[in-house]
TIRO-2110 file (N, C-alpha, C; in Angstrom, 1 decimal):
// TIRO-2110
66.7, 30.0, -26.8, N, 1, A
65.6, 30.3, -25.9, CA, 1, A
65.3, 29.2, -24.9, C, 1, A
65.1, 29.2, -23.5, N, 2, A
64.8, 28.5, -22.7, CA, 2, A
63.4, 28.4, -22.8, C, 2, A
63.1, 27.0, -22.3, N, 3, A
61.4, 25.8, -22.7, CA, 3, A
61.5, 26.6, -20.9, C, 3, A
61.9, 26.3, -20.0, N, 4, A
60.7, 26.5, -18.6, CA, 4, A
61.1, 28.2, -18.3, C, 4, A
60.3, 28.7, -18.1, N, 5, A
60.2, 29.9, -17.3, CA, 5, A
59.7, 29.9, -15.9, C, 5, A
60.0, 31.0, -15.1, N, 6, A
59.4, 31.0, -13.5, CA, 6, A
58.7, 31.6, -13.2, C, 6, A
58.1, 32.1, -14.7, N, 7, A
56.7, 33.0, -14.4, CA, 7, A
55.7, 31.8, -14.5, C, 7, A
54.4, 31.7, -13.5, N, 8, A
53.7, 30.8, -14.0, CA, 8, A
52.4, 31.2, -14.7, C, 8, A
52.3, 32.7, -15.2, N, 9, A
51.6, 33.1, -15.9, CA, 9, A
52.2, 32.9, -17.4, C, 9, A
53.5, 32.4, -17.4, N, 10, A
54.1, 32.5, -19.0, CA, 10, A
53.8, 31.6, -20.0, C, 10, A
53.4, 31.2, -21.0, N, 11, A
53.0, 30.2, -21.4, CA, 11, A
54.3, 29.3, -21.8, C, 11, A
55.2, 29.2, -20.8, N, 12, A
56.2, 28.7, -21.5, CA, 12, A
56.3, 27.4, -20.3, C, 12, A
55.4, 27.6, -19.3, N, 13, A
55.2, 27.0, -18.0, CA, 13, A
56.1, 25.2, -18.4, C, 13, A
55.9, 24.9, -17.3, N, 14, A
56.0, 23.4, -17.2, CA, 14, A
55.1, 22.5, -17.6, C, 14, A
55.2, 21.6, -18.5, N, 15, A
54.2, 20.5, -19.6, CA, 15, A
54.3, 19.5, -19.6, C, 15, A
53.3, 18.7, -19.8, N, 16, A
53.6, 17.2, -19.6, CA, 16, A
54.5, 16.9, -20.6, C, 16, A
55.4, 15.5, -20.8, N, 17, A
55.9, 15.4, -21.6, CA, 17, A
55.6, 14.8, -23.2, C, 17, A
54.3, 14.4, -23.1, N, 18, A
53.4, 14.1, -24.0, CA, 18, A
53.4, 15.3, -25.1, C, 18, A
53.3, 16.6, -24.4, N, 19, A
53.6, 17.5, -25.1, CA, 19, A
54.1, 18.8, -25.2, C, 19, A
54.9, 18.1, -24.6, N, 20, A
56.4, 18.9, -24.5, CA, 20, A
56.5, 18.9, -26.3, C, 20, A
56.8, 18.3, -26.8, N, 21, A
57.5, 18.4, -28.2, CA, 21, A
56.6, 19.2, -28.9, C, 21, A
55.2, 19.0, -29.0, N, 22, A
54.2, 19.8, -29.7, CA, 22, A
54.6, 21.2, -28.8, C, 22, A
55.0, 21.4, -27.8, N, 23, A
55.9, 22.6, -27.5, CA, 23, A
56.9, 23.3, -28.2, C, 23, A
57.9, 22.5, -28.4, N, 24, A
58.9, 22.1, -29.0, CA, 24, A
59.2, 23.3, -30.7, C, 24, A
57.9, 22.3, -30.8, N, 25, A
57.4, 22.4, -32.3, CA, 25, A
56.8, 23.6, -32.6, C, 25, A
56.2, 24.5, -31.9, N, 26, A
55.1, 25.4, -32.1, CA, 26, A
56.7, 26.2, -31.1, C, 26, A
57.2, 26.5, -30.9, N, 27, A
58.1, 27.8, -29.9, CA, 27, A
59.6, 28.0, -31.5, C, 27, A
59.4, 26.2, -32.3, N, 28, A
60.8, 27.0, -33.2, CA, 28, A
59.9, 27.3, -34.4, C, 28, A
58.4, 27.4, -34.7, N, 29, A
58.4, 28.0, -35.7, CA, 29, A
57.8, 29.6, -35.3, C, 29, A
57.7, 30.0, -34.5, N, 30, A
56.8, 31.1, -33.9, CA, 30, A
57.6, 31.4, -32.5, C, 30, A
57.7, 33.0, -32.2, N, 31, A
58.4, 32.9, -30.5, CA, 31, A
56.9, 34.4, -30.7, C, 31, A
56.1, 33.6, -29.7, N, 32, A
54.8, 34.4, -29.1, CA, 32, A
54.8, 35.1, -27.4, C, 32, A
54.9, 36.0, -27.4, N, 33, A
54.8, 36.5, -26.3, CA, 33, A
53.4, 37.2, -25.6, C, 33, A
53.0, 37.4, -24.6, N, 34, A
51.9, 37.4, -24.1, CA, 34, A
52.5, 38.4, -23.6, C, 34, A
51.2, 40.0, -23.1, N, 35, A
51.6, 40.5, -22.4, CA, 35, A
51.0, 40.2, -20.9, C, 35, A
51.7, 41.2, -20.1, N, 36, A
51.5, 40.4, -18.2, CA, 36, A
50.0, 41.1, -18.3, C, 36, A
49.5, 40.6, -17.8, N, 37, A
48.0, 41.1, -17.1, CA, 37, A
48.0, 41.4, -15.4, C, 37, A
47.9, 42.7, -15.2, N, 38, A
47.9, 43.1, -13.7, CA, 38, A
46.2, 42.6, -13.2, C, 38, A
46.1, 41.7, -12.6, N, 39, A
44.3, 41.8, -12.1, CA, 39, A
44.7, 42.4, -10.6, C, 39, A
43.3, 43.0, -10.4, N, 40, A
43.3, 43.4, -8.9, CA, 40, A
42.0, 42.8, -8.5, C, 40, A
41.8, 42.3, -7.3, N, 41, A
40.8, 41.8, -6.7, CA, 41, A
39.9, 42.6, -5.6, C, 41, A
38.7, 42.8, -5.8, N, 42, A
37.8, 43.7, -5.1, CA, 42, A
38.3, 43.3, -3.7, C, 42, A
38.4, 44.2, -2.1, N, 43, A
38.8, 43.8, -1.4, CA, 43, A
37.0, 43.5, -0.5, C, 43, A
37.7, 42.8, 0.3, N, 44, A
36.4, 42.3, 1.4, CA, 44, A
35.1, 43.2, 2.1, C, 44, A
34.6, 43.5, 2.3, N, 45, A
33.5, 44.8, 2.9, CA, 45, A
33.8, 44.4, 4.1, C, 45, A
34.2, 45.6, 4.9, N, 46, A
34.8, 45.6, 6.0, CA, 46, A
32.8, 45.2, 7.0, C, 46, A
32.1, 46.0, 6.1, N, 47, A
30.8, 46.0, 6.6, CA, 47, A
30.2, 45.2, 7.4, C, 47, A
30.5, 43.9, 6.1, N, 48, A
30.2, 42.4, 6.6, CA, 48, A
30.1, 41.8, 8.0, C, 48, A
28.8, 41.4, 8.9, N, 49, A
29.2, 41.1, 10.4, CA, 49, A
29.2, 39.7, 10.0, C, 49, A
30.3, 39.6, 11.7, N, 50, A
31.2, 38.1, 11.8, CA, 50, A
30.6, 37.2, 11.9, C, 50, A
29.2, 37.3, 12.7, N, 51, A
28.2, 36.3, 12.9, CA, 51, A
27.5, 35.9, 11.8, C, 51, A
27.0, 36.5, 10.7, N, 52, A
26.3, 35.9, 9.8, CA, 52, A
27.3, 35.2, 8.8, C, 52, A
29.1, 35.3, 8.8, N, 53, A
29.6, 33.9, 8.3, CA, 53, A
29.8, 33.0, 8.7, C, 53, A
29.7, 33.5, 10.4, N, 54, A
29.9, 32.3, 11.4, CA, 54, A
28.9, 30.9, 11.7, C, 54, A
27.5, 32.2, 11.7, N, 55, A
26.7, 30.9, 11.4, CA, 55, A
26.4, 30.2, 9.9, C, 55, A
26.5, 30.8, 9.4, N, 56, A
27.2, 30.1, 7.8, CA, 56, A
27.7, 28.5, 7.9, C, 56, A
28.7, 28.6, 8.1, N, 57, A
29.9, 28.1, 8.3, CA, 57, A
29.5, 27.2, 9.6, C, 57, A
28.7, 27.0, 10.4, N, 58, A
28.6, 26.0, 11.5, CA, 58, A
27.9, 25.2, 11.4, C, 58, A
28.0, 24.1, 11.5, N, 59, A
27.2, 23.0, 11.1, CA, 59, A
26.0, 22.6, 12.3, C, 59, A
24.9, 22.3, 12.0, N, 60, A
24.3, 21.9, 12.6, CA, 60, A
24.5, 20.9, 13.4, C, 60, A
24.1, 20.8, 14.7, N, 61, A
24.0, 19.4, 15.1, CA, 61, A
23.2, 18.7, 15.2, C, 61, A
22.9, 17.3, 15.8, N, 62, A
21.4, 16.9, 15.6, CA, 62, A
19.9, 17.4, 16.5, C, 62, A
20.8, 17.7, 17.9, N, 63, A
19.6, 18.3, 18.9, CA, 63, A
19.1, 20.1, 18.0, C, 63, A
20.5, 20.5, 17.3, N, 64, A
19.4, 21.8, 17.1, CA, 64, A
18.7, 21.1, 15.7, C, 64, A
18.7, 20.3, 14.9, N, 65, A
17.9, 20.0, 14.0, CA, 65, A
16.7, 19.8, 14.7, C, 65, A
16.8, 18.5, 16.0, N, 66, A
15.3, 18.5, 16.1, CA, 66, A
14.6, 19.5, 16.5, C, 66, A
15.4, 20.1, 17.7, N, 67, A
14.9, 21.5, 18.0, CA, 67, A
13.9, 23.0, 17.1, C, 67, A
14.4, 22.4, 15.7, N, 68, A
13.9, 23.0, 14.5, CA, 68, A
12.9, 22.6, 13.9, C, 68, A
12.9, 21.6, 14.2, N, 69, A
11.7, 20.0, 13.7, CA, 69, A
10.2, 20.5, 15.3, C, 69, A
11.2, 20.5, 16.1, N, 70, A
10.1, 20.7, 17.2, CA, 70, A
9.1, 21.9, 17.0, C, 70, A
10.3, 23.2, 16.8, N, 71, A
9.5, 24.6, 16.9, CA, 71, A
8.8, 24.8, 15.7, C, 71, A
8.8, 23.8, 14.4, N, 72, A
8.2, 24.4, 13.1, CA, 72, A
6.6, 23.7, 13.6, C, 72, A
7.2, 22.2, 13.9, N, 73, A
5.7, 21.3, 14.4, CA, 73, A
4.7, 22.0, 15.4, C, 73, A
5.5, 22.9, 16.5, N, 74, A
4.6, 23.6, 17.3, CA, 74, A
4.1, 24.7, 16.9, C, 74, A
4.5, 25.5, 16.0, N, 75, A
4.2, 26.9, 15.2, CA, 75, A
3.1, 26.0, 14.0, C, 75, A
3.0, 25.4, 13.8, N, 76, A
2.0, 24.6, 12.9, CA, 76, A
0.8, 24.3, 13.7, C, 76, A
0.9, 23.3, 14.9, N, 77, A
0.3, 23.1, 15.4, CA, 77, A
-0.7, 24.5, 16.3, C, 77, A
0.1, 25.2, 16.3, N, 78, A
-0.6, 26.6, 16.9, CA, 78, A
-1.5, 27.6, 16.0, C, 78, A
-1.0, 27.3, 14.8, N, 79, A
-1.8, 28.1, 13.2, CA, 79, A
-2.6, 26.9, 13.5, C, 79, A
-2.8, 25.6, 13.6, N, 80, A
-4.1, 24.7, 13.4, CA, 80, A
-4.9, 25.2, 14.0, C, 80, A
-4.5, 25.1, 16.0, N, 81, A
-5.0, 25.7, 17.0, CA, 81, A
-6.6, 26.6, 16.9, C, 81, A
-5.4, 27.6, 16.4, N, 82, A
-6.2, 28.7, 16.0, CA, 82, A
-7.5, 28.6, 15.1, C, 82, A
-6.6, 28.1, 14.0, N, 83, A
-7.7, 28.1, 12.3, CA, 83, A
-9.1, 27.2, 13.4, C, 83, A
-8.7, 26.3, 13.6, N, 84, A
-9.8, 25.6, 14.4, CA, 84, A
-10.5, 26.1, 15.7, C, 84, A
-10.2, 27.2, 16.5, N, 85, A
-11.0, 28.0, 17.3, CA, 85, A
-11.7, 29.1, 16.7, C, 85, A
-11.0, 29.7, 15.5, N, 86, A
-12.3, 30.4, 14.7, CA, 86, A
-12.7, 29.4, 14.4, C, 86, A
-13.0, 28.6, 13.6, N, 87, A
-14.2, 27.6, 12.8, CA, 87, A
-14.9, 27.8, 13.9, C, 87, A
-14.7, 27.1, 15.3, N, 88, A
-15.8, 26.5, 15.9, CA, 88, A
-16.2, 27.5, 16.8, C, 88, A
-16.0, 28.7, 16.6, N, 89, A
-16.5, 30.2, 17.2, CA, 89, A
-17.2, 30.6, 16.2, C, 89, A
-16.7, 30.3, 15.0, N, 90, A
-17.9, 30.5, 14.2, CA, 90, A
-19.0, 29.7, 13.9, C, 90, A
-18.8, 28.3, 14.3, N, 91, A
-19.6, 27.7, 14.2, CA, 91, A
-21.1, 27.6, 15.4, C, 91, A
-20.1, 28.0, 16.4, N, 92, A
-21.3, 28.7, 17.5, CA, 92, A
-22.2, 29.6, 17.6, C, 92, A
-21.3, 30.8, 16.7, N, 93, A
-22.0, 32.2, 16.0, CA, 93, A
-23.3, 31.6, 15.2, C, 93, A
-22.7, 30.6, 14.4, N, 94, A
-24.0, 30.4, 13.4, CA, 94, A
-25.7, 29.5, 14.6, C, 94, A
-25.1, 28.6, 15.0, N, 95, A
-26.3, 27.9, 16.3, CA, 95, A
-26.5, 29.3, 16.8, C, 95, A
-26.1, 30.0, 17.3, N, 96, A
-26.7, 30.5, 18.3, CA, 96, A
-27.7, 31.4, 17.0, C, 96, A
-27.1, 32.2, 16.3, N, 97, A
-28.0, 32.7, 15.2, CA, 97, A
-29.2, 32.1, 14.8, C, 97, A
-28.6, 30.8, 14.3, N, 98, A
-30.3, 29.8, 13.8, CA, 98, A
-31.3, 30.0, 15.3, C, 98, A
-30.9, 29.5, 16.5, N, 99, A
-31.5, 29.3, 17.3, CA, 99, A
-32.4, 30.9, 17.9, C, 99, A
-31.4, 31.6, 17.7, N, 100, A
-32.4, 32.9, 17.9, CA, 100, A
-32.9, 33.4, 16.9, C, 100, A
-33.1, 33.2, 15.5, N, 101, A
-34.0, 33.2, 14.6, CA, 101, A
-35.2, 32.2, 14.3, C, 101, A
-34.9, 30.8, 15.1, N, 102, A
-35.9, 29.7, 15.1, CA, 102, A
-36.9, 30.5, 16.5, C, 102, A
-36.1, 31.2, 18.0, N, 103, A
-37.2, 31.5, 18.4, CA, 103, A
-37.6, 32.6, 18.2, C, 103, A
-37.4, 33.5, 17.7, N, 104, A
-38.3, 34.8, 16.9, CA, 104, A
-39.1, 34.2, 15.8, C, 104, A
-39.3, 33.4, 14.8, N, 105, A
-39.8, 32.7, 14.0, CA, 105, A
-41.2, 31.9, 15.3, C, 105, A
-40.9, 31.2, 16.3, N, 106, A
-41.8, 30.7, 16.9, CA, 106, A
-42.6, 31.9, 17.9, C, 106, A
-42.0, 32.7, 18.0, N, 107, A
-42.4, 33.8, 18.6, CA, 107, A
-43.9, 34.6, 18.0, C, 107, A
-43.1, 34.9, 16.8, N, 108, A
-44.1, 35.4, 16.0, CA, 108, A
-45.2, 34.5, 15.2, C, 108, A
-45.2, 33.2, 15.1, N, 109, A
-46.4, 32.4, 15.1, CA, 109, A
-47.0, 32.4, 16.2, C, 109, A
-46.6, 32.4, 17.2, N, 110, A
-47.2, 32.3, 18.5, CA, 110, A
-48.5, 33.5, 18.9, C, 110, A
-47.7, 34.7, 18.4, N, 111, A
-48.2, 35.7, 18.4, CA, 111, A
-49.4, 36.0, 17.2, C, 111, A
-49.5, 35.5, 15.9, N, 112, A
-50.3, 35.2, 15.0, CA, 112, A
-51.6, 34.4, 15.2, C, 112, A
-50.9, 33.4, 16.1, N, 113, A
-52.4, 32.1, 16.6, CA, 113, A
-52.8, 32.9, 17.6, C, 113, A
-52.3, 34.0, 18.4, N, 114, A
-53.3, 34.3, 19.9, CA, 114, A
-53.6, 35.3, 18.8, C, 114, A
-53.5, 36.5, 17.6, N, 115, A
-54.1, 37.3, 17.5, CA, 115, A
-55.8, 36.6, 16.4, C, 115, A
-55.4, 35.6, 15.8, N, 116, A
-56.2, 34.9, 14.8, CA, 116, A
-57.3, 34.7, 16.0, C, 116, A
-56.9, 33.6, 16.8, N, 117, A
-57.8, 33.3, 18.4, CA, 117, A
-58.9, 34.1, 18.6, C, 117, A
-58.1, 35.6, 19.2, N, 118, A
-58.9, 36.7, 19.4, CA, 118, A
-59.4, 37.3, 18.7, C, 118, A
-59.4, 37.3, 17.1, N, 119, A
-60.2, 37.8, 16.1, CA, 119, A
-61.6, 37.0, 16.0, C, 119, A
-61.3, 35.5, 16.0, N, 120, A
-62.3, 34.3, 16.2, CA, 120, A
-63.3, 34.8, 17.5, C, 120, A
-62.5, 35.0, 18.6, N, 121, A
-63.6, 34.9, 19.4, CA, 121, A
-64.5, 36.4, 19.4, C, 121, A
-63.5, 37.6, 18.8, N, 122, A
-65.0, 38.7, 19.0, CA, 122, A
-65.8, 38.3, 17.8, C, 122, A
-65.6, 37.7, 16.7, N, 123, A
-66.3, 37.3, 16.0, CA, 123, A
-67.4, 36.7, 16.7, C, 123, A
-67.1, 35.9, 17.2, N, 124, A
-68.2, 34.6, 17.6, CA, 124, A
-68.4, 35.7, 18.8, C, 124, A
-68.6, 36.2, 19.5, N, 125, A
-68.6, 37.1, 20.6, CA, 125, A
-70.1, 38.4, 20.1, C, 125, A
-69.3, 38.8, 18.6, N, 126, A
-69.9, 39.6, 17.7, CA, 126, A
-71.5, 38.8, 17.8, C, 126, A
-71.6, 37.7, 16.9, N, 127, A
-72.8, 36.7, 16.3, CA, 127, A
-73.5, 36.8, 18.0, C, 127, A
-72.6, 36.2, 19.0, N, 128, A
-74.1, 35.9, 20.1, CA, 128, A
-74.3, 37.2, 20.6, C, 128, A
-74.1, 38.5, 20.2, N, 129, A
-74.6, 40.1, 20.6, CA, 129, A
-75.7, 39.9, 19.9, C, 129, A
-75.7, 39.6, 18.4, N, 130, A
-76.4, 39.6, 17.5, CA, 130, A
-78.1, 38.6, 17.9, C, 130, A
-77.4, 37.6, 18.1, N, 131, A
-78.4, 36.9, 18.4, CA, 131, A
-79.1, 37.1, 19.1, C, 131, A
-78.7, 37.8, 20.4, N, 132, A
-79.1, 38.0, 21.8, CA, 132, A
-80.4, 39.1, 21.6, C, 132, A
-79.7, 40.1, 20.8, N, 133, A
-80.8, 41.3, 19.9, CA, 133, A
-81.6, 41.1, 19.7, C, 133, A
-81.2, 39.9, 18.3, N, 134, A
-82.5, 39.2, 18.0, CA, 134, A
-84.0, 38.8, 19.2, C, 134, A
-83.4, 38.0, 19.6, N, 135, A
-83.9, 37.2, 20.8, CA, 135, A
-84.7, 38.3, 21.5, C, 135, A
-84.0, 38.7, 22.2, N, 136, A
-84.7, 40.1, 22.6, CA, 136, A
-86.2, 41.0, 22.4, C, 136, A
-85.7, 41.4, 20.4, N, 137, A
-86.4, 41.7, 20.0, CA, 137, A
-88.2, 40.8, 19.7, C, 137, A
-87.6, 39.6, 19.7, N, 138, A
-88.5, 37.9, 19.8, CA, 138, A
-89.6, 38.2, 20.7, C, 138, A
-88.9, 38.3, 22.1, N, 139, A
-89.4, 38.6, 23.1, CA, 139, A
-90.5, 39.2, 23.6, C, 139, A
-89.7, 40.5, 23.0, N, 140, A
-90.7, 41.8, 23.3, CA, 140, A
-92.1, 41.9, 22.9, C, 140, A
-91.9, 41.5, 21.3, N, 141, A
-93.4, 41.2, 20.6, CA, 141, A
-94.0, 40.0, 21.4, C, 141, A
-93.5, 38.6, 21.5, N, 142, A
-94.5, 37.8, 21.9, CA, 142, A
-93.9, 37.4, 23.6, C, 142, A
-94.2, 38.1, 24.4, N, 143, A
-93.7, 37.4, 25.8, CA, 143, A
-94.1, 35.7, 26.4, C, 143, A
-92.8, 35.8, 26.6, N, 144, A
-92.8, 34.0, 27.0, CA, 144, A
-91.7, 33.7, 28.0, C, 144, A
-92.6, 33.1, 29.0, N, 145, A
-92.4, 33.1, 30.4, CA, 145, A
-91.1, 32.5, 29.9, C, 145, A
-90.2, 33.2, 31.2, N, 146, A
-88.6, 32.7, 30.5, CA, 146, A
-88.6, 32.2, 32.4, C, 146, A
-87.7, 30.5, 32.3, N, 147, A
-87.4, 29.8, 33.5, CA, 147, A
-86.6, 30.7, 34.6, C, 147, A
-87.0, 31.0, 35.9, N, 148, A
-86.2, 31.4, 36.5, CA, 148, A
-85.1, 31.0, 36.8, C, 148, A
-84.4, 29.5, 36.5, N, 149, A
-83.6, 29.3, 36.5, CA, 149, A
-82.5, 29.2, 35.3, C, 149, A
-83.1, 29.6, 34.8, N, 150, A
-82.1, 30.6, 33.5, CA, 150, A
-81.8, 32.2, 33.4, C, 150, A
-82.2, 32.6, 34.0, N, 151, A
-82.3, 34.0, 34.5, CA, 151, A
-80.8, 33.9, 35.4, C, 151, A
-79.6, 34.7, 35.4, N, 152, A
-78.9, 34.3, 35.6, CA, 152, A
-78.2, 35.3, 37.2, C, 152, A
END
């Protein structure tokens, strides 16, 4: 029996010489044969488009790195932009809210002290009717020269 074969699936292949003999050794007391194995290999998807191995497969350079560095920094900076023009739209919303609830709040005190005012004065308006009655009535029983210059 021949040690090299030219199948290189055979186990009879080409071996270091280290152990070649443990070859040797193991082929005269045993002759083992293997059978062939046909494999077939799935073929490629024709499907596949050329551009997404192409850009695969191309290496960056440095301008489109920064170029990438640039557009992530500006797309960040434009979500900041924003997040920070709502806040301070909303933060306007709220002033202007307080501020038109501070003057309805001063509005309506305002309107509280002129109606209390006016309750006060027919009150006190009320009393000198009253007095005036009185007086009147004073009068009538006992007449008493009243100053012409009070006479109005």
């Amino acid at each position: 029996m021949p040690l090299k074969s030219a199948d290189p699936l055979s186990p009879r292949g080409n071996l270091p010489p280290s152990l070649s003999k443990f070859r040797e050794d193991f082929e005269e007391e045993e002759d083992v044969s293997f059978p062939k194995l046909k494999l077939t290999l799935p073929m490629k998807r024709k499907h596949e488009s050329p551009a997404i191995s192409h850009v695969s497969k191309k290496r960056k350079s440095p301008q489109d790195l920064v170029r990438e560095v640039a557009d992530a920094e500006c797309q960040a900076r434009l979500i900041m932009n924003e997040t920070n023009a709502k806040e301070c739209t909303a933060r306007e919303q709220i002033k202007r809210q307080s501020a038109h609830d501070t003057a309805i709040a001063v509005e309506q005190m305002r309107i509280k002290a002129q109606e209390e005012q006016a309750a006060a004065q027919r009150a006190h308006d009320l009393l000198m009717m009253e007095k005036q009655i009185e007086l009147a009535r004073l009068n009538s029983r006992f007449p008493v020269p009243i100053d012409p210059r009070l006479q109005g």
